[in-house]
N, C-alpha and C positions, 0 to 999 in steps of 0.2 A: 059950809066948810067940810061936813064929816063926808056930806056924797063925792065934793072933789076928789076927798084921801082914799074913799073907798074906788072912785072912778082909775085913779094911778094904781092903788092897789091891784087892781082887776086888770089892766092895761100891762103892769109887771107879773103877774103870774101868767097872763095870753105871751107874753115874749119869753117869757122864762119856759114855758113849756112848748113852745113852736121852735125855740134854738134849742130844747133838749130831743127836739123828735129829729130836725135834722142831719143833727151830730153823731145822730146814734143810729143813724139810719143805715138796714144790714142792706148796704149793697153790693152787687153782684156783676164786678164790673168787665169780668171774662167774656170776650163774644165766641160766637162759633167763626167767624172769622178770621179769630186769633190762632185757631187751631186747626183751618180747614186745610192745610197743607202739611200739617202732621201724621204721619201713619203710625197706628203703636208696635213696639218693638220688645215681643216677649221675653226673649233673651234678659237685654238691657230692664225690661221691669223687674225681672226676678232680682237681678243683681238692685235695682232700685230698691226693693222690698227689703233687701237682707240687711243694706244699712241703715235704712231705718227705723228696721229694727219692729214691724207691723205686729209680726209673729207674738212676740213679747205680752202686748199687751192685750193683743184682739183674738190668741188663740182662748178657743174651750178645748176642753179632754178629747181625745189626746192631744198632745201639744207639738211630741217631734213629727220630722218631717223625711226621717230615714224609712222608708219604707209604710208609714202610716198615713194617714191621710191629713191634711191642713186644714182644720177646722176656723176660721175663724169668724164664731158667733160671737165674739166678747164675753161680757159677761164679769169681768175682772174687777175688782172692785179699787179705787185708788184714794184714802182717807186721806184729808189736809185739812187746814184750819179752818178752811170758809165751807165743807163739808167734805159728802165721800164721792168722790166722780165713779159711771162704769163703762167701760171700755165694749161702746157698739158691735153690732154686729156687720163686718162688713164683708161677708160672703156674697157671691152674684143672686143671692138670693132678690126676688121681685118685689115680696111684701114687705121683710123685716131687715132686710140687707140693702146694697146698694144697687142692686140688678139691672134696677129700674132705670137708674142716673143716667146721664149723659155725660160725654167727655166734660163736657162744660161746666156741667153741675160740678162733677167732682174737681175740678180745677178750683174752681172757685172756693169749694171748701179747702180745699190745700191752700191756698195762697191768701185766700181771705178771711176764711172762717165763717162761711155762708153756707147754711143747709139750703138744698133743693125749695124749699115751702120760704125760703126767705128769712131764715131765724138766725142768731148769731152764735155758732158754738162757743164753747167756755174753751180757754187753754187750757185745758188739761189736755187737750186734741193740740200739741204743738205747732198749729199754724205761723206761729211768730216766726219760728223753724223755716217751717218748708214756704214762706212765704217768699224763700233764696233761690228754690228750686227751681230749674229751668221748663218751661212748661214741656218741651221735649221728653225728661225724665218723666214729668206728671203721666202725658200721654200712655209712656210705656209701663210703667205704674197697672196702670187703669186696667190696659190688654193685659198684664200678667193675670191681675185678683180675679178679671171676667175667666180664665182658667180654669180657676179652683174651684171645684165641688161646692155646692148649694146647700146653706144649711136653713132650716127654717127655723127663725127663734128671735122672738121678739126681745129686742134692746132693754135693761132693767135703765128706770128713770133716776137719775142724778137725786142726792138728797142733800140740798142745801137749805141755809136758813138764811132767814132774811135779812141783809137786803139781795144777797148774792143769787137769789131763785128769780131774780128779774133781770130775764136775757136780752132786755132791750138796753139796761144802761152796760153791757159791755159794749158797746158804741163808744161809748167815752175813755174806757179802759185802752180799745185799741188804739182811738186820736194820739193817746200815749204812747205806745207799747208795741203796733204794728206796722211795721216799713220791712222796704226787702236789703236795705244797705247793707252793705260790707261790717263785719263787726270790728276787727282789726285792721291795722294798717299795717303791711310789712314794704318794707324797702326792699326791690330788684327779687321781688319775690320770683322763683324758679317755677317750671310749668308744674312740676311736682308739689310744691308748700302752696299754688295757685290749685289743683285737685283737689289738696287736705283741705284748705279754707274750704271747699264749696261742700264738701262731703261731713267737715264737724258743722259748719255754723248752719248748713240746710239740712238734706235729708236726717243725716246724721245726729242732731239737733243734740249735740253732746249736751250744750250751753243747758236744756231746760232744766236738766239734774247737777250738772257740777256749775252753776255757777248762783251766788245768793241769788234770793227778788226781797223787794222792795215791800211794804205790808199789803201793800194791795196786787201783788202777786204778780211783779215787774221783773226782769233782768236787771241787776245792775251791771251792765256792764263795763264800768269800772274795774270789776271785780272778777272777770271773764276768767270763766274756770278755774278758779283758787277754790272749789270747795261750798259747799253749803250744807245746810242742814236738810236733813231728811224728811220731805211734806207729811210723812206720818208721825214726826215727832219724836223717833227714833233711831240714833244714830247719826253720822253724818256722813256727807259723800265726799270724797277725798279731793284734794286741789291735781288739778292735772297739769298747772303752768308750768315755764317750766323758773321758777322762784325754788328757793332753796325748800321749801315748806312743801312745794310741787315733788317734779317729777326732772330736777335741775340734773339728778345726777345718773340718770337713764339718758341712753344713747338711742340713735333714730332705732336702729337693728330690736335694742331694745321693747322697746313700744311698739313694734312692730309684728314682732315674738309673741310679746304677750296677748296681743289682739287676734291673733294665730291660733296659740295655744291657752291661754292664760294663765302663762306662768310668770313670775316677775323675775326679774336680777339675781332676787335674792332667790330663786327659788321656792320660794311663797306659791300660790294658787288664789286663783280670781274666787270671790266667795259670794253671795246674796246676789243681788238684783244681776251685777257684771259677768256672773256666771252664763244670763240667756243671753246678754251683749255677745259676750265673745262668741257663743255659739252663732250669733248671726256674721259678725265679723271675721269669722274663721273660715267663710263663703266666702268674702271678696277677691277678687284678683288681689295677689301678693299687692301688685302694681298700686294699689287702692289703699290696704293697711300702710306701703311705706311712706304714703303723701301722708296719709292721718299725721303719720309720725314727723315726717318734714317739720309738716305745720306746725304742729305743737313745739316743736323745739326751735322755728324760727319766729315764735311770737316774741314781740318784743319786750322782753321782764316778766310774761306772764297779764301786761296791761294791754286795756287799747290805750289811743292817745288821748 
């Protein structure tokens, strides 16, 4: 009797951990195929760059870009509950950058959250985001950063505790939490509030700061930009629906202004983190801030459905 139970015993930890390796398995499903008909397009990556806002997190000293040069080795450090992430170095550099990548590679991290060697990065790298991103934009993306000046400087190592330092179960995380769907639904949406959706819920990946997660570090989207707490534990980020508690009583012009300038209604000024936002945002075609703004004011209550 005890060999049979130990026999099922043994038989259910071989299935339990052959379906934990499949599920979690970081694959990398971009061909060069997918992209062999795409040419990158520097222009169109710059403006890719600006709202996503790259600069923010992946620049070292100096950080502007008025006449200085755009470093971006990372190095930035971002504390949350499950540790402190640090913001790579993704300069064209060979060794410690991404130099070496191919379109492919980098696609794939965009969209999947697949490093080149096959490992799964952590969201803190908002892939969930750009997983909306049209591989078109990705391409031109890519041509812009190959651009920029090379910096030589090795990546600082993420310091998480356990269980979160084992990059093989965000496999499971993503079964959850990674799709490229539409976030909201709007009715007879205009080609303008159709621009804003692709520019907040992708590149733009407004959603990863204003809207809650979940304790294991999900979107609710439920809850789609009404605000969330600050992953350092400090402060909160404001609701940008547009619900009364939002952003209900700001006009598109509005939001539009402020993404420009960052200055509010009230005359107020953009402060912490939305200070470097705006300055990427104050880059886009007009054309570009007034979709954001469409969209935001033709979401429906501030909900998806």
């Amino acid at each position: 009797m005890m060999s049979t139970w130990l026999n099922i015993s043994a038989a259910a930890v071989i299935t339990g951990a052959t379906a934990f390796w499949i599920l979690t398995d970081p694959s990398a499903p971009i061909t060069h195929a997918q992209l062999a008909n795409l040419d990158g397009d520097v222009k169109n990556g710059e403006t890719v760059f600006n709202i996503g806002g790259c600069l923010s997190c992946h620049a070292s000293k100096p950080t502007k870009d008025g006449g200085e040069t755009i470093r971006l080795a990372g190095g930035k450090g971002f504390p949350t509950e499950f540790g402190t992430f640090y913001a790579p170095n993704i300069s064209p550099d060979k060794i410690t950058g991404i130099g070496a990548w191919s379109t492919v590679e980098f696609a794939n991290a965009m969209k999947h959250g697949v490093s080149p060697d096959n490992q799964h990065y952590y969201p803190a790298f908002p892939y969930t985001s750009y997983a909306r991103m049209t591989l078109q934009d990705i391409v031109d993306l890519k041509a812009y950063l190959d651009t920029l000046p090379t910096i030589s400087q090795q990546s600082a190592e993420h310091k998480l505790s356990f269980p979160f330092n084992i990059r093989r179960g965000m496999g499971l995380w993503k079964q959850l939490y990674l799709n490229d769907d539409s976030i909201a639904t709007i009715d007879q949406a205009s080609d303008a509030v159709l621009r804003g959706q692709y520019l907040v819920e992708g590149p733009g990946h407004c959603g990863e700061c204003h809207t809650p997660r979940t304790s294991i570090g999900g979107l609710q989207y439920d809850q789609w930009l009404m605000g969330a707490a600050s992953p350092d534990g400090k402060g909160r980020i404001p609701n940008i629906s547009p619900i009364d508690s939002g952003i209900s009583d700001w006009s598109e012009a509005d939001i539009a202004e402020y993404l420009a300038s960052g200055f509010t209604p009230e005359f107020d000024s953009a402060g912490g983190d939305m200070t470097e936002v705006i300055e990427n945002t104050s880059k886009l075609p007009a054309s570009d801030r007034e979709a954001i703004a469409a969209y935001l004011k033709a979401l429906p209550n501030g909900n998806t459905p």
